[in-house]
FIDREN-627018 format. One record per atom (N, C-alpha, C, CB): residue in one letter; y, z, x. Coordinates in steps of 0.1 Angstrom, whole numbers, plus 5000, padded with zeros to 4 digits. Atoms other than C-alpha are relative to their C-alpha. Glycine has a CB too. Example, Ala and Ser with C-alpha at 12.3 -4.5 7.8 and 13.67 -1.06 7.14 Angstrom:
BEGIN
a498850005009;a495550785123;a501250005009;a500050124990;s498950004991;s498950715137;s501150084992;s500549865004;
% end
This chain:
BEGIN
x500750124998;x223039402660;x498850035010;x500949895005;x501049994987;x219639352679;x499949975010;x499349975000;x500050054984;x218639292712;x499949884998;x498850055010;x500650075001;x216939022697;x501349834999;x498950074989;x498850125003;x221038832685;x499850025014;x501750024992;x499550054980;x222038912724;x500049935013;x499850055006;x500650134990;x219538732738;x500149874996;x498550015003;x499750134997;x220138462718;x501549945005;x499749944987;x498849994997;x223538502723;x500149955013;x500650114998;x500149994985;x223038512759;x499749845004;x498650115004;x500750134997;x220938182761;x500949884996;x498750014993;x498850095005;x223637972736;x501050005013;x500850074985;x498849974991;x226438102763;x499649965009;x500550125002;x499950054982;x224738002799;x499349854992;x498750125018;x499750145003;x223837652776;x500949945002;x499949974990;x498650074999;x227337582772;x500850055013;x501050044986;x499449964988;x228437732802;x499649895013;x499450165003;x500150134987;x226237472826;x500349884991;x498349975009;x499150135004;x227237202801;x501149965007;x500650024987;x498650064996;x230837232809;x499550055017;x501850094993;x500350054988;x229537272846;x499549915009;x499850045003;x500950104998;x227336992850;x501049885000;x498950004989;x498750125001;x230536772834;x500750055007;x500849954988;x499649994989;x232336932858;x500249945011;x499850045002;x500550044987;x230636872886;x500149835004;x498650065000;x499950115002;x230336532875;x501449905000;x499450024992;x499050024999;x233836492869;x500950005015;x500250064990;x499250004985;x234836612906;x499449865008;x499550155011;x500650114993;x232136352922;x500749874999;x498749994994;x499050095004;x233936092902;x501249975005;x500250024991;x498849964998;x237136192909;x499949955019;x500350184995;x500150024985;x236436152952;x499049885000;x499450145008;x500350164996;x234835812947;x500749964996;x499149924997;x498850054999;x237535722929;x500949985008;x500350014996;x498949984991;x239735812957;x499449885014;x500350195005;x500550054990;x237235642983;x500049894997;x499050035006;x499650164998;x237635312964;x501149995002;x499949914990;x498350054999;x241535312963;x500350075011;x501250044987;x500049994988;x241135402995;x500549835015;x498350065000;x500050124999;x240935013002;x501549935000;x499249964992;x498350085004;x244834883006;x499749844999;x501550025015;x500050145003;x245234532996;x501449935010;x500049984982;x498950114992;x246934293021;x500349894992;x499549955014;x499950135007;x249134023013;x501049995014;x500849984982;x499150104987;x250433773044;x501249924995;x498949865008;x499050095008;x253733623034;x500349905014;x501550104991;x499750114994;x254533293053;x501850004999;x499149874993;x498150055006;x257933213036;x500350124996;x500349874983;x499149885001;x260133523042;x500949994982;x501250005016;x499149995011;x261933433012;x499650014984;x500749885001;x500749945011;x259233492987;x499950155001;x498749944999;x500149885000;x259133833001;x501050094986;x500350035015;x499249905013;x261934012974;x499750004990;x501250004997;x500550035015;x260733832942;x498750094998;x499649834998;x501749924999;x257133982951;x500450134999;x498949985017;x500249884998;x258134292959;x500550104991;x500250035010;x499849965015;x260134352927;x499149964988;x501249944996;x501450005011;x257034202906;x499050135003;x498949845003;x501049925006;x254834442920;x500550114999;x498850005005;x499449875005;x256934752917;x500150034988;x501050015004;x500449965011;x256434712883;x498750074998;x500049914994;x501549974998;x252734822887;x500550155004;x499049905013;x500149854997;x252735212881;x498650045009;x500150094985;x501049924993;x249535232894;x500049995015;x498849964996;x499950034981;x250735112932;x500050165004;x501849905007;x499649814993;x250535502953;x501249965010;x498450115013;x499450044988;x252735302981;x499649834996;x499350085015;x499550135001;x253934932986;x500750005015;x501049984987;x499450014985;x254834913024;x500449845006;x498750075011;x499350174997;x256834543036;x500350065019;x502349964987;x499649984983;x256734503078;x500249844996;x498650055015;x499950064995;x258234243093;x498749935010;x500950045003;x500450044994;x256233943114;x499750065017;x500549924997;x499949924984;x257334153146;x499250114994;x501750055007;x500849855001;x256134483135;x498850014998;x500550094988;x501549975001;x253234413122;x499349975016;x499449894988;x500850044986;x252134223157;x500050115010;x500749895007;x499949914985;x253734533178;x499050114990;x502250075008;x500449885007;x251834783153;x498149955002;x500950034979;x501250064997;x248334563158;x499750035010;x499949885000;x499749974985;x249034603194;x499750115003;x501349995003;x500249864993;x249534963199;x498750044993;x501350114997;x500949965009;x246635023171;x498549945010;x500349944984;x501150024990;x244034843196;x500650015018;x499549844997;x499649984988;x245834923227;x499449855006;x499650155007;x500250144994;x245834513233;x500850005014;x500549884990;x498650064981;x247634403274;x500749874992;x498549895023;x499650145001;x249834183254;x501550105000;x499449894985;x498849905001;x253234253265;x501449984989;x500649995014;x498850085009;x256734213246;x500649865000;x501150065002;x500450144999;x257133893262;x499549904994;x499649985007;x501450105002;x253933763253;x500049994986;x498450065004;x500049995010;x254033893217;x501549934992;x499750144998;x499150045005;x257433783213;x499649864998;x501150035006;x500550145000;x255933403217;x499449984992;x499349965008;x501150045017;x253833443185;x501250024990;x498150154995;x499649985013;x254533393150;x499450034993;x500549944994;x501249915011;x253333643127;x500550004984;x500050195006;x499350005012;x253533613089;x500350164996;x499149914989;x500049875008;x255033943069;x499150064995;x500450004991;x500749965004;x253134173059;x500150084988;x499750035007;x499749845007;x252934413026;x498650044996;x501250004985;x501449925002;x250134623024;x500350144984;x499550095020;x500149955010;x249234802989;x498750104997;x500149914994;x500949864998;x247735122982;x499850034986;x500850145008;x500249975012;x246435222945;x500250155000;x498749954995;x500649815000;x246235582933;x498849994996;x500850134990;x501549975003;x243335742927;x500150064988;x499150095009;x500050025013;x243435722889;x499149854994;x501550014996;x501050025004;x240635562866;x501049824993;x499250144989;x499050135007;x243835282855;x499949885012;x502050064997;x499850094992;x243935152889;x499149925004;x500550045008;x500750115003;x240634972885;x499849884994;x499550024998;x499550135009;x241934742862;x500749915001;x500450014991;x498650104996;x245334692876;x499949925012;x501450085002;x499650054987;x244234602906;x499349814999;x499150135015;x500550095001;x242934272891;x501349884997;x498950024992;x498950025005;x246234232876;x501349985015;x500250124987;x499049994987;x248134302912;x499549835005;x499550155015;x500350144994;x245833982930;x500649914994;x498849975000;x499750165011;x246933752899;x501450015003;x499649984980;x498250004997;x250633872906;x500649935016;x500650195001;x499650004988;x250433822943;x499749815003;x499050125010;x501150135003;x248333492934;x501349864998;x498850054982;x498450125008;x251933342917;x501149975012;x501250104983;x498849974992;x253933382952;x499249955015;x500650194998;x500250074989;x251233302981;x498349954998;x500350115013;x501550015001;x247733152986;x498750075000;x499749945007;x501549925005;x244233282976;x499550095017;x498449854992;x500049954991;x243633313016;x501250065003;x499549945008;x498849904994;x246633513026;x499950104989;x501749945001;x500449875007;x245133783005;x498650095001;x500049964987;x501349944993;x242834033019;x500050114989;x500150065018;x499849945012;x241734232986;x498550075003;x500449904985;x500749934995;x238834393006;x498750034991;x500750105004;x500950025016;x236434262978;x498750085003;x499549824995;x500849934994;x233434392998;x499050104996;x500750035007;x500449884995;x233734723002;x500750074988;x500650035016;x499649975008;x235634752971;x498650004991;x501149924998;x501050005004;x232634602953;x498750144996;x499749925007;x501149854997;x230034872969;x500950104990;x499950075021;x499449865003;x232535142960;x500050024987;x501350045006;x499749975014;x233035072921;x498849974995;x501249914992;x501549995011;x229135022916;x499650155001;x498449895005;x500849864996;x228635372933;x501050094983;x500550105024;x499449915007;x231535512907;x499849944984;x501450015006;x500950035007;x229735292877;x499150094995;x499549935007;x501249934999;x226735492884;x500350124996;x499550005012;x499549895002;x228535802883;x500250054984;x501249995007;x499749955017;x229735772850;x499449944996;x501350004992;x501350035008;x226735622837;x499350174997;x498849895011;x500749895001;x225035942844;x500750124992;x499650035013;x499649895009;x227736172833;x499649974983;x501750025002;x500850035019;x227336032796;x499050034994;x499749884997;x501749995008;x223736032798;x499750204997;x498349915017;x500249874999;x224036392809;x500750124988;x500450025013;x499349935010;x226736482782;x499050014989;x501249934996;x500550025011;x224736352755;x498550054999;x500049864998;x500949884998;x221436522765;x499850144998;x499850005009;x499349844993;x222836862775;x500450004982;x501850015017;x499449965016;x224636842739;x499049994987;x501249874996;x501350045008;x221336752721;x499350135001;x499049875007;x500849844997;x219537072736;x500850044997;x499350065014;x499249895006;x222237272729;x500150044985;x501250005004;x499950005006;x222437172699;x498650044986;x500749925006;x501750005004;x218337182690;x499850165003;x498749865012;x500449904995;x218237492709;x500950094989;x500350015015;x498949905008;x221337702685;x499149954986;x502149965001;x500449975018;x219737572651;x498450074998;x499949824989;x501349945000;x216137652660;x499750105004;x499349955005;x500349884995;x216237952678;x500550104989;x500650015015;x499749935009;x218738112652;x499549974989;x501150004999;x500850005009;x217137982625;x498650114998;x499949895002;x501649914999;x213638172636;x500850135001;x498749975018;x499849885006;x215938492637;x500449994986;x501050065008;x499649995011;x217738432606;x499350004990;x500749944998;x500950025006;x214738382590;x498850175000;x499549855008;x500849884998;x212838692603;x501250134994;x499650025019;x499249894999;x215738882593;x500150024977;x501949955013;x500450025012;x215638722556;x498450074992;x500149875002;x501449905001;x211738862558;x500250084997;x499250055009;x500849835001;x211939192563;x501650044992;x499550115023;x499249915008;x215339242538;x499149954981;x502249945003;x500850035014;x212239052511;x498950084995;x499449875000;x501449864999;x209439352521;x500750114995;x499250065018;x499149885005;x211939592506;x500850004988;x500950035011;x499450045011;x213639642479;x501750015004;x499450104988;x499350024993;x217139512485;x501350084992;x499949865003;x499349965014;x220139662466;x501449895004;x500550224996;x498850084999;x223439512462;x500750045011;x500850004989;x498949964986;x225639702492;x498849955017;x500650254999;x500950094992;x222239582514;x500349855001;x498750014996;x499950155003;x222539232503;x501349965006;x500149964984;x498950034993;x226239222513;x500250005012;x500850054997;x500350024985;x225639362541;x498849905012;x499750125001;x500750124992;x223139112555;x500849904999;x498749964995;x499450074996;x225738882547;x501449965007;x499949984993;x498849944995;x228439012562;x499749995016;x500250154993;x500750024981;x225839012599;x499849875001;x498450085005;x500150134997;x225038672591;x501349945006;x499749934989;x498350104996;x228838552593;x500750075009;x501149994986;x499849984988;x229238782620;x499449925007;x499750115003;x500750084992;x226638622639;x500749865004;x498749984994;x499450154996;x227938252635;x500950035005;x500449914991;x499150014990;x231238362645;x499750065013;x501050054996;x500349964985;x229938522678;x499549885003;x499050125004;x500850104988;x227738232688;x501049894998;x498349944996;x499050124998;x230737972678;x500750095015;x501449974983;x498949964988;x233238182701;x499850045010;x500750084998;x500349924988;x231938362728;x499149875011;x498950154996;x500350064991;x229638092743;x501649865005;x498349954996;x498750104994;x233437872740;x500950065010;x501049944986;x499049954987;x235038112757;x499250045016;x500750164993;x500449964988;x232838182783;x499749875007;x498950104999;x500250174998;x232237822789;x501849975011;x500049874976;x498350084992;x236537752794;x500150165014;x502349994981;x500149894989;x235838102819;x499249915010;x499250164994;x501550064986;x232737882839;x501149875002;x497749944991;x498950144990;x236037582839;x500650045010;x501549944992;x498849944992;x238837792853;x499150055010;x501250114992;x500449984987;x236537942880;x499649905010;x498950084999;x500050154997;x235337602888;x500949955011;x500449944989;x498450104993;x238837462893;x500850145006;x501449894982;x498749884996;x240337782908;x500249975015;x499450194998;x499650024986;x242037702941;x499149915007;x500050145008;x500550134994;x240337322941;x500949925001;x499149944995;x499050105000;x242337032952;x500149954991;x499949925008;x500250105014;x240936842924;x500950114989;x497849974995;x499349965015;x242637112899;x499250004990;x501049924995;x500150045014;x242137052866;x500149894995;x500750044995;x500150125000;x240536742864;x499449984988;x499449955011;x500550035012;x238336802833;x500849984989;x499250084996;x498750035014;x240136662801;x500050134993;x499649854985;x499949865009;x241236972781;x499249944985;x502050064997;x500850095015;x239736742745;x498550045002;x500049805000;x501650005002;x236036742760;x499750175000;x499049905014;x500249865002;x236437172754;x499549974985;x501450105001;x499950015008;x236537012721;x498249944993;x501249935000;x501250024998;x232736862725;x498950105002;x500149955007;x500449915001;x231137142733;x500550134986;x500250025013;x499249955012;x233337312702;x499149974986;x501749935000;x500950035010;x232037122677;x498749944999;x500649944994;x501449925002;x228537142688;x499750104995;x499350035008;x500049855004;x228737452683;x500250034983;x501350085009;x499349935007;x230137462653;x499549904985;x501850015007;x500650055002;x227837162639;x498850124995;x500149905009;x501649914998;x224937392647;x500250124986;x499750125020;x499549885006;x226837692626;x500449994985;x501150055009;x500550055013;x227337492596;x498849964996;x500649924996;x501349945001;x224037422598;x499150064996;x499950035004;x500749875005;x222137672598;x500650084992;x499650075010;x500349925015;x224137872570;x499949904991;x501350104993;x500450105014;x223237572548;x498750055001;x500249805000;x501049924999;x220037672560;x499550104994;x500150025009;x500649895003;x219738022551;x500649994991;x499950115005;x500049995018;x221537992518;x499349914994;x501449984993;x500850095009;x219037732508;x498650125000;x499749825007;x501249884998;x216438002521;x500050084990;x500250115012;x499749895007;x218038302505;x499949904983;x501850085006;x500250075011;x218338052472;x498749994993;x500549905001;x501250045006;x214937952471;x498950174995;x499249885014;x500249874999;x213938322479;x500250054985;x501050065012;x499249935011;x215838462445;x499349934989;x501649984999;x500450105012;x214938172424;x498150014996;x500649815005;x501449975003;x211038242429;x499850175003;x499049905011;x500249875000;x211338622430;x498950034994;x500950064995;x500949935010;x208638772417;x498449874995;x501350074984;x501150115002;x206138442415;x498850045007;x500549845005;x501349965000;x203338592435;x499750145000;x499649965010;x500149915006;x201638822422;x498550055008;x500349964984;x501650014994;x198438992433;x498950104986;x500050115022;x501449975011;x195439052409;x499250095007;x498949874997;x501349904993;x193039322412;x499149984991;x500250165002;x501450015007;x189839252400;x499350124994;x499149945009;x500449845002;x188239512379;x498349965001;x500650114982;x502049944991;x184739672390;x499549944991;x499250204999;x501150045001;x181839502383;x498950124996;x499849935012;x500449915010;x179739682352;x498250045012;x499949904980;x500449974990;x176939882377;x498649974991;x500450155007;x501550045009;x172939762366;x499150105006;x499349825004;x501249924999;x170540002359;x498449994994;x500450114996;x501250065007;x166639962353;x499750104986;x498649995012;x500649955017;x166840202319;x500549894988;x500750204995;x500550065013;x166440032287;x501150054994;x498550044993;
% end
């Protein structure tokens, strides 16, 4: 093969290579704002101790809780206390009445944005709208920044997948095409003929496989000894896959319409040679 596959070869492979690093990258970003919203625990004040067990078996249903912590009126006051180092002694604190507390923690999964609308309405059936601190705020800010996030990844998938995709039919095409040329300046025989088809369908399979494999090589280095892991969905390998593989049906519809048209006008131009022009002389 030529230098000329290698480099395209080359160029297809660090396409799909910053593809899946771009969603990557994108996917970690994500991933640590998600954590900084469900970062936010949701308080609930309970008044009437005796709603506390019903509540706390409703929301234990909720897989997406990370933690569900229940203090007592005392604890919470002595834990307020030591947390601002207040001068209020046991005496003093003993003199107040503090309602219960249970404070709620989400995980940091893409579910617990939903459920956590579904937690308030649960907590909603057991105490009042104020005895619920759901830290709307700061929650707010935090799910427009992770919004944003995956606005952009999308835009960036669907871009990135467009050039790759523009870039593998047009670039191979202009070889496959030059390569069709120069087996039409010659005379071709039949074990030639096979054999150009035989490099063609080499070719596709190298530029399907090699830039996929080197691509899930630019994941696993990525994710190698990151907290985050293996956060990209193993499916969107499957995106980059069948670009690839779009492009590669493609273009051999392409060149067998080439090579077709090629055969079927064989021999249609033709070149004329004009004959000499009879020479004029002034005898009679």
């Amino acid at each position: 093969m030529s230098s000329r596959f290698y480099a395209i070869l080359a160029l297809i492979s660090i396409l799909a290579m910053a593809w899946i690093a771009v969603h990557y990258k994108f996917e970690e970003a994500q991933q640590q704002q998600l954590e900084d919203l469900t970062s936010y625990p949701i308080y609930a004040y309970v008044a009437d101790t005796s709603k506390v067990s019903p509540m706390m078996a409703e929301l234990k249903r909720f897989p997406e809780l990370d933690s569900l912590h229940f203090e007592t009126g005392a604890q919470a006051g002595r834990e307020l206390v030591d947390t601002y180092s207040l001068p209020v002694s046991d005496d003093l604190l003993a003199g107040f009445s503090f309602p219960d507390l249970i404070t709620l923690e989400l995980r940091a999964i893409p579910a617990s944005r939903w459920a956590k609308t579904n937690i308030i309405n649960t907590l909603r059936q057991f105490i009042p709208e104020e005895d619920i601190d759901a830290q709307s705020i700061a929650w707010a800010k935090s799910e427009a920044k992770l919004k944003s996030l995956i606005l952009l990844k999308i835009l960036s998938d669907i871009l990135i997948g467009i050039l790759l995709l523009i870039v593998f039919i047009f670039v191979r095409m202009h070889f496959e095409q030059r390569l069709l040329l120069l087996h039409k300046r010659k005379q071709v025989s039949v074990v030639d003929y096979l054999r150009h088809k035989s490099q063609t369908r080499n070719h596709s399979i190298m530029l399907l496989v090699v830039p996929l494999v080197l691509g899930l090589g630019t994941y696993a280095i990525l994710a190698w000894q990151n907290v985050l892991a293996f956060i990209l969905p193993y499916w969107y390998m499957g995106a980059v896959a069948v670009t690839l593989l779009i492009g590669s049906l493609l273009v051999m519809i392409f060149i067998h319409l080439m090579d077709h048209d090629n055969r079927l006008h064989e021999g249609e131009i033709q070149v004329k040679v004009s004959e000499p022009e009879p020479e004029i002389t002034d005898e009679p």
